[in-house]
C-alpha positions in Angstrom: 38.4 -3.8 5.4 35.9 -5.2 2.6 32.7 -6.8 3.4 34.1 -10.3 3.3 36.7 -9.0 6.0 34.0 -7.9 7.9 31.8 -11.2 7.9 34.9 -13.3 9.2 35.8 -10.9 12.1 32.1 -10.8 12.6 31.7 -14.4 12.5 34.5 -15.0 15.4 32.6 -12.9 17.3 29.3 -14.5 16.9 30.8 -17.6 17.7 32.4 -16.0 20.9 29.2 -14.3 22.5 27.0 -18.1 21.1 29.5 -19.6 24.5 27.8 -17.2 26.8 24.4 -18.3 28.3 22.8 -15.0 28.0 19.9 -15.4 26.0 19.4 -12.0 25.1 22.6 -11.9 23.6 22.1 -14.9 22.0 19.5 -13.5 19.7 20.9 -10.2 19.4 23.6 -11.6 17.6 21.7 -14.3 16.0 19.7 -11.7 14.6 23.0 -9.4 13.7 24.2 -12.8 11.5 20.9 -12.6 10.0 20.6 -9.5 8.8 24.5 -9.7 7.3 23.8 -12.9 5.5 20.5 -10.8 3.8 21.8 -7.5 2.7 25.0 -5.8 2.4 25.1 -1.7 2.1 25.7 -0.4 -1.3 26.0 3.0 -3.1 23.3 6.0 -2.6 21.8 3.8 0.5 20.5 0.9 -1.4 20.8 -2.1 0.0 21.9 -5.5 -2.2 19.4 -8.1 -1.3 22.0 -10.7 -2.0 19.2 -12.9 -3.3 18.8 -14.3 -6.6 15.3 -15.4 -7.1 14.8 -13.8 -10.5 18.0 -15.4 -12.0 16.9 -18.2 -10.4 13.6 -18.1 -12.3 14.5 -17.7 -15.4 17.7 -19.4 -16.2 15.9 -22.4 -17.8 14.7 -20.7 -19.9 17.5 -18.5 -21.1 19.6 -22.1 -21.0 17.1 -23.2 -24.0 17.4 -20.3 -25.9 13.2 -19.4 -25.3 14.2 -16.3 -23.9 16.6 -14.3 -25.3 17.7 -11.9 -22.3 15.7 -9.9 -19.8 16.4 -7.4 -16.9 14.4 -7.7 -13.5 14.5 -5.3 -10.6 12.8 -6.3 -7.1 12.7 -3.5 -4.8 11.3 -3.0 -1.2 12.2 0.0 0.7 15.8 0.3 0.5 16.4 -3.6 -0.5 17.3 -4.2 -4.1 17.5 -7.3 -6.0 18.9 -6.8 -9.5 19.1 -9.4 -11.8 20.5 -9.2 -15.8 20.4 -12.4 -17.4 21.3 -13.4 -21.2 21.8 -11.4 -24.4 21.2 -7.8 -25.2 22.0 -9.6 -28.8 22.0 -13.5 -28.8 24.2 -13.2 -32.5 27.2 -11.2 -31.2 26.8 -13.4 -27.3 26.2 -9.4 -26.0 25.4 -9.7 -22.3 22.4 -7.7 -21.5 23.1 -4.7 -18.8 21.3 -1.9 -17.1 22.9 0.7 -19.8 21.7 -0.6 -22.7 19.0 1.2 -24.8 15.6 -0.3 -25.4 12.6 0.9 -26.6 9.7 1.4 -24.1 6.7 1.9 -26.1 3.4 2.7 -24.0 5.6 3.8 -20.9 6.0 6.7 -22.7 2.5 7.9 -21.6 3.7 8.2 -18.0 6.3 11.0 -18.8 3.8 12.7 -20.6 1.6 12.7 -17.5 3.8 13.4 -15.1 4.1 17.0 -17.6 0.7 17.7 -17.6 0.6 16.8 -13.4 3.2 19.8 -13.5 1.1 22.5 -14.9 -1.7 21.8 -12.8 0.0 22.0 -10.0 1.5 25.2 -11.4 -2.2 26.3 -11.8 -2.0 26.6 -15.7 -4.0 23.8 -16.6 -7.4 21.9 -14.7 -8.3 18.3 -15.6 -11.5 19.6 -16.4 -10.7 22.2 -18.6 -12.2 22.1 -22.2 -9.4 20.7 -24.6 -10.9 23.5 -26.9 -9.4 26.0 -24.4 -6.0 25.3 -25.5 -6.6 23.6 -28.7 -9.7 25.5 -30.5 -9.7 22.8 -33.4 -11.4 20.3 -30.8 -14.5 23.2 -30.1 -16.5 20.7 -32.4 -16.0 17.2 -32.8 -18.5 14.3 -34.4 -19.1 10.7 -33.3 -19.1 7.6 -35.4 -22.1 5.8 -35.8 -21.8 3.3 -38.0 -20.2 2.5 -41.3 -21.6 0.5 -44.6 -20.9 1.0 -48.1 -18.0 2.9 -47.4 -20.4 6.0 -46.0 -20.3 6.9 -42.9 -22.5 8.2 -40.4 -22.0 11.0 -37.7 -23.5 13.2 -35.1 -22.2 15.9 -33.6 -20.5 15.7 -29.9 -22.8 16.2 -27.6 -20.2 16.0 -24.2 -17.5 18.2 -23.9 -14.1 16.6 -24.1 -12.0 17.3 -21.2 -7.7 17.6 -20.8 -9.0 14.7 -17.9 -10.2 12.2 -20.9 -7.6 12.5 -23.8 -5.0 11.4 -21.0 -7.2 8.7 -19.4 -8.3 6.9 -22.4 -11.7 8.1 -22.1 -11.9 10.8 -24.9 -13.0 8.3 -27.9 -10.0 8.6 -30.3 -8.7 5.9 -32.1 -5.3 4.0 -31.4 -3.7 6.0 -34.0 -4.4 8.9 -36.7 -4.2 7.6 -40.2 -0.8 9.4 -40.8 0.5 7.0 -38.1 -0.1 3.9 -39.9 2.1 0.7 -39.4 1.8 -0.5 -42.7 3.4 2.4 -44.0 7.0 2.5 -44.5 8.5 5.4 -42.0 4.9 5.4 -40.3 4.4 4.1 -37.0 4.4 6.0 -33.6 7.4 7.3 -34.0 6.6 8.8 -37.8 4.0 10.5 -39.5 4.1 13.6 -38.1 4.6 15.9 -34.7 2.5 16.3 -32.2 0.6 19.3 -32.8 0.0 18.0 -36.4 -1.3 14.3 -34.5 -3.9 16.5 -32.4 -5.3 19.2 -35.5 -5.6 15.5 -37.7 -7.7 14.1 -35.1 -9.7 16.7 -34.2 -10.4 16.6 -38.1 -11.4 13.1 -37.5 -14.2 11.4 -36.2 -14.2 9.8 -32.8 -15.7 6.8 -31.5 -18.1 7.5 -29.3 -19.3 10.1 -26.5 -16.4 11.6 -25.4 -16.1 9.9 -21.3 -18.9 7.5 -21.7 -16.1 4.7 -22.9 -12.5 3.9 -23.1 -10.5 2.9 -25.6 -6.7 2.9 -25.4 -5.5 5.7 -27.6 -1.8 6.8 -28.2 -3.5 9.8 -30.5 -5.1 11.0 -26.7 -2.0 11.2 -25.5 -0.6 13.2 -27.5 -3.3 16.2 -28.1 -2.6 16.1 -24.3 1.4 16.7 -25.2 -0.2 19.1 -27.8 -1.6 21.2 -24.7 1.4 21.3 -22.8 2.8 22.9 -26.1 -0.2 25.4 -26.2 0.8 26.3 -22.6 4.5 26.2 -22.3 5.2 27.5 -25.8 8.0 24.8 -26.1 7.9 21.6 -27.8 6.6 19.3 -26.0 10.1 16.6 -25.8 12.0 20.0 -25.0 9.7 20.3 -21.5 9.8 16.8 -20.9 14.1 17.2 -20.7 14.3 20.3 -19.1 11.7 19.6 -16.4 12.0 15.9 -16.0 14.5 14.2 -17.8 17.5 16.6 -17.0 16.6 17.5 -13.2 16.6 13.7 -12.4 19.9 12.9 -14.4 18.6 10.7 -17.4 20.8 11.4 -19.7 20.2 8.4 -22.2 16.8 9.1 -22.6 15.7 10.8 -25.4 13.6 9.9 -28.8 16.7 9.9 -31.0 18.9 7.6 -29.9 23.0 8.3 -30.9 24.2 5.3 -33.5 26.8 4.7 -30.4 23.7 3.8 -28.2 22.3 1.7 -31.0 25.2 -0.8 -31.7 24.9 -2.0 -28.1 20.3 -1.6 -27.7 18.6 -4.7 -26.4 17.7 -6.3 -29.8 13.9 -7.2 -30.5 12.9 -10.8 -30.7 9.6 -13.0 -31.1 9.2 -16.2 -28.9 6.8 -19.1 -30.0 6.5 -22.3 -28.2 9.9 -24.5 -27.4 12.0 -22.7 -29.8 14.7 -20.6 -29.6 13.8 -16.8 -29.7 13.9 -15.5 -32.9 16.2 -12.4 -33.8 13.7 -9.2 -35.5 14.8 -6.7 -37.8 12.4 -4.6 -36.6 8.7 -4.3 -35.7 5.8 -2.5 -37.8 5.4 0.2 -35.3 8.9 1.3 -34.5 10.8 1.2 -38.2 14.1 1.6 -38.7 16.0 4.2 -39.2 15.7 5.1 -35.4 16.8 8.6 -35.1 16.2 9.8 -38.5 14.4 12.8 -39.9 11.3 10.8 -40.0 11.3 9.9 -36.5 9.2 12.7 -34.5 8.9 12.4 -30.6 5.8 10.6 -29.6 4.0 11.3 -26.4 1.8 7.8 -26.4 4.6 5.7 -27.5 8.2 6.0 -28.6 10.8 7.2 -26.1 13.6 5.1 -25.5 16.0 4.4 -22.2 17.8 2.2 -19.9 17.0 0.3 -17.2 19.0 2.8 -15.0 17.2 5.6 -16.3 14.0 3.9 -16.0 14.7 3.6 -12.1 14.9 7.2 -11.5 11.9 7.9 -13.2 9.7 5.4 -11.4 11.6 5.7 -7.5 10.5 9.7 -7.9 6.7 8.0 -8.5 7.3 6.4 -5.8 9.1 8.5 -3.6 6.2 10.5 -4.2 7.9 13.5 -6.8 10.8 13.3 -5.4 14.2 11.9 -7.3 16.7 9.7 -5.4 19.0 12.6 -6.3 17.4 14.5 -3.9 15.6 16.9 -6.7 11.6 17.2 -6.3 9.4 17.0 -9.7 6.2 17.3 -8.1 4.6 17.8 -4.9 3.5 14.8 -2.7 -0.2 15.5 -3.2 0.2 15.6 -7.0 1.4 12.4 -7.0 -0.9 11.3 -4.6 -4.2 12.7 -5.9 -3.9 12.5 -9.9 -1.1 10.3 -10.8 -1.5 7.6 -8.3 -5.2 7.1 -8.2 -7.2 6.3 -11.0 -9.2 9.5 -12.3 -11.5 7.9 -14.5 -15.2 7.3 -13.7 -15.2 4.5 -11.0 -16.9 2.1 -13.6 -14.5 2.4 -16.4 -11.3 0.7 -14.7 -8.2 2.3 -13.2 -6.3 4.9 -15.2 -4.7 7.9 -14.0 -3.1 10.4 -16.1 -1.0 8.2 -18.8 -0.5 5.7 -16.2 -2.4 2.3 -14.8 -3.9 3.2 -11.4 -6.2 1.5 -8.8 -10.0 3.0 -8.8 -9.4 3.1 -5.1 -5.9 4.0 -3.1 -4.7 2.1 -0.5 -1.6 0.5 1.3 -1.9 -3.0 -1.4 -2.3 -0.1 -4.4 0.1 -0.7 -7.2 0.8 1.8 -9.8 2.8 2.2 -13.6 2.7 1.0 -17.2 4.0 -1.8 -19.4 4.9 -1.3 -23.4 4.4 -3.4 -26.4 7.8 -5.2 -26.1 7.1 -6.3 -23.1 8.7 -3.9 -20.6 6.6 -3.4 -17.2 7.2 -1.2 -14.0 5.2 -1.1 -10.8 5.2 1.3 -7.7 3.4 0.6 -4.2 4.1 4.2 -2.6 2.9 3.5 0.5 5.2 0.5 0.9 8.4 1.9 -1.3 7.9 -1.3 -3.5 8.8 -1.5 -6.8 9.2 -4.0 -10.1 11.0 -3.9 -13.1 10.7 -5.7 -16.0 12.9 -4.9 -19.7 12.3 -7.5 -22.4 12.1 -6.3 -26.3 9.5 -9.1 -27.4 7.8 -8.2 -30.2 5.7 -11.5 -31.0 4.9 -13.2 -27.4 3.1 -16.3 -28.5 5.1 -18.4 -25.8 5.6 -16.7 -22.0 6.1 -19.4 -19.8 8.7 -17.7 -16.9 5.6 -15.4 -16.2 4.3 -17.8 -13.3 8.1 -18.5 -12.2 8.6 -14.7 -12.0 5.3 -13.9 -10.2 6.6 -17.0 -7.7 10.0 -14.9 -7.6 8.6 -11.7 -7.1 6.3 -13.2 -3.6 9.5 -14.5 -2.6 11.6 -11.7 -2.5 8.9 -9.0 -1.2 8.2 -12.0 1.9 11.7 -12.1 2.8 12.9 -8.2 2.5 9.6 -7.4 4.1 10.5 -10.2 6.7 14.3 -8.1 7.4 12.0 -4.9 8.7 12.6 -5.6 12.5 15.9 -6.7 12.2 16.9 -3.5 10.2 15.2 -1.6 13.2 16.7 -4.0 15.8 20.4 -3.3 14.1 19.8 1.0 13.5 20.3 0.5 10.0 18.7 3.5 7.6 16.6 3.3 4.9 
């Protein structure tokens, strides 16, 4: 019997027991219809919302062209709403799906936290430790002061810089290294060079201030801290990422060479400007083309691409606190909970964690993830098994306007799957 089987057999009886004067019954099975009309069961326990407030959101604009195609996940503790809408590739009328490739920039920096988050809970690395410990260039290190003429002037480091600050942004070093350059053909963060060459350039280089006395966003921070994890593992650092992460949790089309089959069906990039059509890219300045070249060297700040289903079991084990909906555990609660979740940067600096956004202070409202330069965003409330998910590939966003219809979307759905708690209770259903 199918699920619309089951709502007429259950709608004759709800119509029976509605004759009886019981009252109780009455709004047992008033509540029973309720609950049906609001979710139906669906593979590995996840429940369909069987609402459509994102589509519902955005369609206008998709309808005029402004947006080309986007993928939104709502999801509250066991409720899922889904929603893909328009064109992986506008051109070709390619529907966009949950299996197509994208590029997710900055979200990168997660993965390479949750690597370091491993080794100190293996006790092979501290927060606190001396980079220089594991990476001796870094022992000496020199500030910029000032520029004119084309001189420059330095002092030497006074603060030691900590594993704790190249992941959190706090460790002065510049976006990128100079070999990383945009304006460079086969540069980028994707080019240039590995990662242990990124982290000897820029220990070469001078930084921009104190080490922990600032921030400043830094992809190069990132990856001297993927430069450590090389030091201590003795394994590249994209090799420890798959066999510790990316395997174990069953992403298997993630990876920082793409295959020319995943390619010829990747969510295409595309700049939006005010009531016009999205405009088709051939590609941006910091992610060139050829994509999975020999000029294309993993990246631990930016640069590793995946799907939207791949992206879901990476951020449910975040929230699920280390462990994968596959059952298979990453990290322990507490690591999660004490370093990844929580900011760990100096209470006046802003919430970061370890390559991931994170409130200064945890509690049950606390939201945690990243977002990347085309646009992509996830989310994560732990305590309240609450998640978003956002896939666009904008490169130019002069012109955003379903932002406030998706934030309208979003209160929606989380009000009315929160809403369903007592009449999952009421019904026995699981999570």
């Amino acid at each position: 019997m199918d699920v619309m089987d089951k709502s007429v057999n259950f709608g004759v009886q709800i119509h029976h027991y509605l004759q009886l004067n019981n009252p109780i019954m009455k709004k047992l099975f008033l509540l029973l219809a309720l609950a049906l009309c609001i979710s139906v069961t669906a593979k590995d326990g996840v429940r369909e919302s069987q609402t459509s407030f994102a589509r519902e959101a955005l369609q206008p604009y998709v309808d005029r062209g402004e947006l080309a195609g986007a993928i939104n996940v709502f999801y509250n503790d066991g409720v899922q709403e889904t929603c893909c809408i328009g064109y992986a590739d506008v051109d070709k009328k390619r529907p966009i799906s949950m299996d197509n490739v994208f590029m997710q920039c900055s979200q990168t920096k997660g993965f390479c936290g949750v690597t370091i988050a491993k080794l100190v809970e293996e006790g092979k690395l501290s927060l606190d430790d001396p980079v220089s410990k594991y990476l001796p260039e870094f022992n000496e290190l020199w500030v910029l002061d000032g520029e004119k003429d084309g001189v420059r002037t330095l002092h030497k480091a006074k603060n030691v810089l900590t594993v704790r600050m190249v992941l959190n942004h706090t460790g002065g070093f510049p976006f990128e290294i100079s070999a990383k350059r945009s304006d460079v053909r086969g540069g980028g963060w994707s080019g240039g060079c590995p990662i242990r060459q990124v982290a000897s350039v820029a220990a070469g280089s001078p930084i921009m201030f104190e080490p922990g006395t600032r921030d400043l966003y830094s992809n190069t921070g990132i990856d001297i801290g993927a430069a450590i994890v090389e030091t201590i593992t003795g394994m590249k650092w994209e090799n420890y990422l798959k066999q510790e992460v990316l395997d174990p949790l069953g992403m298997k089309s993630t990876w920082f060479w793409p295959t020319d089959k995943q390619l010829k069906n990747k969510i295409e990039i595309y700049d939006t400007k005010k009531d016009s059509p999205a405009q088709w890219r051939f590609e941006a300045d910091w992610e060139q083309r050829p994509y999975n070249d020999s000029h294309v060297f993993a990246s631990a700040g930016a640069g590793l691409w995946t799907t939207a289903n791949d992206q879901l079991k990476f951020y449910k084990m975040l929230m699920n606190l280390g462990l994968g909906d596959n059952g298979v555990r990453i990290l322990k609660e507490e690591t999660v909970k004490s370093i990844l979740a929580v900011s760990t940067r100096p209470s006046n600096m802003g919430g970061y964690s370890l390559g991931l956004t994170a409130p200064v202070e945890d509690n049950e409202d606390a939201w945690f993830g990243h977002g990347g330069a085309w646009g992509t965003n996830c989310s994560i409330n732990w305590h309240k098994k609450q998640l978003k998910l956002w896939v666009v590939q904008i490169c130019v966003a002069e012109w955003r306007p379903w932002s406030e219809a998706m934030d309208k979307a979003s209160e929606k759905f989380f009000s009315q799957t929160t809403n369903t708690k007592d009449i999952d209770a009421f019904t026995g259903r699981t999570k």
